[in-house]
C-alpha positions, 0 to 999 in steps of 0.5 A: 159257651161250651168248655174244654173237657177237662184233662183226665192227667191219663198220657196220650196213647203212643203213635204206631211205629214207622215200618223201616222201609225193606232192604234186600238180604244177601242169601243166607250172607253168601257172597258171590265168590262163595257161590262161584267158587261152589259152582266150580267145584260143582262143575269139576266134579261133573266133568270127573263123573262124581255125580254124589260130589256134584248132588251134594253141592248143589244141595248145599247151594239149595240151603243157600237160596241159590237154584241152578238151571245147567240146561241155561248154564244160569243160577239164580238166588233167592235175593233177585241176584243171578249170574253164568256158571262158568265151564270148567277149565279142564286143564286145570282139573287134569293138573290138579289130579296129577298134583294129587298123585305125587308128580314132580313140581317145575320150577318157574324157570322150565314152566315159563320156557315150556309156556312160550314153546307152546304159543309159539307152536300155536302161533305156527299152527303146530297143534300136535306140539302145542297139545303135547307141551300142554299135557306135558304140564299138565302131567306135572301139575300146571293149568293154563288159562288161556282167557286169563293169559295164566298158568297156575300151578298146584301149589299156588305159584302162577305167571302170566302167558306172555305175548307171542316172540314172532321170530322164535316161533319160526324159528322153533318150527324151522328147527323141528322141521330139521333146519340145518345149523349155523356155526357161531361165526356164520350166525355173528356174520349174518348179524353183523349183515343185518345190524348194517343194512338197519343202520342204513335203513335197508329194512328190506335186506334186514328182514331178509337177513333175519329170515335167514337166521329164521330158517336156520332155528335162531331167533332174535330178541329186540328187547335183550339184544340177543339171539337164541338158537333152539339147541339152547346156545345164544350171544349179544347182538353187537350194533355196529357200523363197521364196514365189510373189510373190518368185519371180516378182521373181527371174525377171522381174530374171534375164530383165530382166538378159538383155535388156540 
């Protein structure tokens, strides 16, 4: 019968240690907004000519792990990640210069008015006025982004670029052709006209009334109930059901009212 061998009391001899299993490592712990907002500062100062900025980025993104490829317009990290480097928004470089040169700042106010005056224009094929209100701008320090629908201003401020008003971007481009102007009273007329022909649901005769007005450089606002005139004038669009004769006692005590 063979025996057990006998204990030596020596204690067994440690397993190996299980390998934790491998996990990816982000590039020297950079996310991806810091690479992108390098690539744009890259980019901007190619588009400047800077070409000793633009080395000194991209070696910077070198000891990141990041390579470029600007023929493909693609960089690539060392942990597998890629992405598109994205164009440069050359309003907004042209905007950040013109900040750096001490231009005048505009309020929310005058950028929002100068913002709708340009998609307007462009609504209307107005190039030529568009290009100058963006530049204007520019000039002072704002960027637009039109895939973003934003404008930004150098010191932060930003705001969205609305949808375009169809009846003020005609009415813009009536006024700059020289459309000839209404009197306050012709323009509450024409209203009053077009606000009963609705009521009757005449929208034929409405559309046409509002064309009028078009023409003349006024536009309606559905949403305020008012309606501008490109001189900078405006009043409250009055609903109302009164008939001709009625109407025309309104207007004639309104200009009486005036005259006194």
């Amino acid at each position: 019968v063979r025996k057990a061998p006998a204990e030596t009391g020596a204690p067994p001899s440690p397993k190996p240690p299980v390998a934790a299993p491998m996990t990816k490592q982000r590039s020297s712990g950079t996310s991806d907004e810091q690479v992108k907002g390098l690539l744009m500062r890259r980019e901007q100062a190619r588009f400047s000519r800077e070409f000793d900025q633009a080395d000194r980025l991209r070696e910077q993104l070198a000891k990141l792990g990041v390579t470029l490829d600007d023929q493909a317009k693609t960089w690539r990290a060392a942990d597998g990640r890629s992405g598109s480097i994205t164009q440069v928004n050359v309003s907004e470089i042209h905007a950040q210069k013109a900040a750096k040169s001490g231009a005048a700042s505009l309020d929310d106010a005058e950028i929002n008015r100068l913002v709708r005056e340009r998609e307007q224009a462009r609504y209307t094929n107005d190039y030529k006025t568009a290009d100058r209100l963006r530049d204007y701008l520019e000039r002072h320090g704002v960027s637009l982004d039109v895939k973003e629908a934003k404008w930004l201003a150098a010191d932060g401020r930003w705001g969205q670029i609305p949808p375009v008003n169809i009846s003020a971007a005609h009415a813009q481009k009536a006024a700059r052709a020289g459309a000839p102007r209404l009197s306050e009273d012709e323009v509450q007329r024409i209203l009053v006209q077009r606000e009963q022909a609705r009521a009757r649901r005449d929208y034929k005769t409405a559309d046409v009334l509002r064309d009028q007005l078009e023409k003349h450089g006024i536009y309606l606002d559905s949403k305020e109930k008012k309606w501008h005139a490109q001189d900078g004038s405006s009043g409250a669009i009055i609903v109302s059901n009164l008939g001709d004769e009625e109407v025309g006692k309104i207007l004639a005590a309104r200009q009486a009212a005036r005259l006194r």
